[in-house]
C-alpha positions in Angstrom: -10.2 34.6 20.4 -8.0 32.1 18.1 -5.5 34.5 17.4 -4.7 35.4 21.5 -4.7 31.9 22.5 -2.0 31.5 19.6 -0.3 34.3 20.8 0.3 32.9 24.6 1.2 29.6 23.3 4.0 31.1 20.9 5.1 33.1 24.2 4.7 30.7 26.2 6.6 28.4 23.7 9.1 31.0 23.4 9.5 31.2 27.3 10.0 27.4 27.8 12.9 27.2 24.9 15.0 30.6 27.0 14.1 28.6 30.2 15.4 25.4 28.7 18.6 27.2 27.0 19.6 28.9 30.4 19.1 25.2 32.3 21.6 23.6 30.0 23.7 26.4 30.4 23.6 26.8 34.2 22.5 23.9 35.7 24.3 21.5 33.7 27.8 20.5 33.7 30.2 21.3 31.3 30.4 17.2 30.4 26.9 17.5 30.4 27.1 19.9 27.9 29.3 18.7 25.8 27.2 15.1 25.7 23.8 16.9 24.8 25.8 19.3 22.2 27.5 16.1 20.1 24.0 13.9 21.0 21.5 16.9 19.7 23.6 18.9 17.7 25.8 17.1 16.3 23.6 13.6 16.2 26.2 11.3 17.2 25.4 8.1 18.6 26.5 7.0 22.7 28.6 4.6 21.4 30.4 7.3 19.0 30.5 10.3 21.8 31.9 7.7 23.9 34.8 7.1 21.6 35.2 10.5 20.9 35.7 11.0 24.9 37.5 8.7 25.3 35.2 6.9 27.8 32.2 4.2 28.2 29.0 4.2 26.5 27.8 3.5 30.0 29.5 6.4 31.1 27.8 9.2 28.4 24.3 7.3 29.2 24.3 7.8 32.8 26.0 11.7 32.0 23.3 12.3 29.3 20.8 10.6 31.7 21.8 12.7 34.9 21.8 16.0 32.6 18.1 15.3 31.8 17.0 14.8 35.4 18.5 18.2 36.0 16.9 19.8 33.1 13.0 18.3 33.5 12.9 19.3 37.4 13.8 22.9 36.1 11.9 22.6 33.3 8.4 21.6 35.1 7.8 25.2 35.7 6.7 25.3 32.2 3.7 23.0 32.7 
């Protein structure tokens, strides 16, 4: 019984990452994208993704905050 219930989490695991990779393709906008690639991959700071952007701090917080309002309303399907 263990081993099937690990199974469907893993998939179901597995599902929510594909869902969550097509929703920060599609849904989000390529500024959006660019702040959650230099945030999460890169792990640069606001302040320094703002100066690399030549913009606010303000500005890539309420971008990076938008982005993740558009990603958790697709994303609620996985619950």
């Amino acid at each position: 019984m263990t081993d099937r219930f690990d199974e469907e989490t893993e998939l179901r695991q597995l599902w929510c990452r594909r869902t969550l990779r097509r929703a920060v393709e599609r849904a989000l906008t390529e500024r959006q994208r660019e702040v959650f690639t230099l945030y999460y991959e890169d792990g640069l700071s606001f302040t320094a993704i703002a100066a690399r952007l030549q913009v606010a701090p303000s500005t890539v917080s309420r971008t990076y905050a938008r982005g993740l309002r558009r990603i958790r309303r697709i994303m609620e399907c996985c619950e």
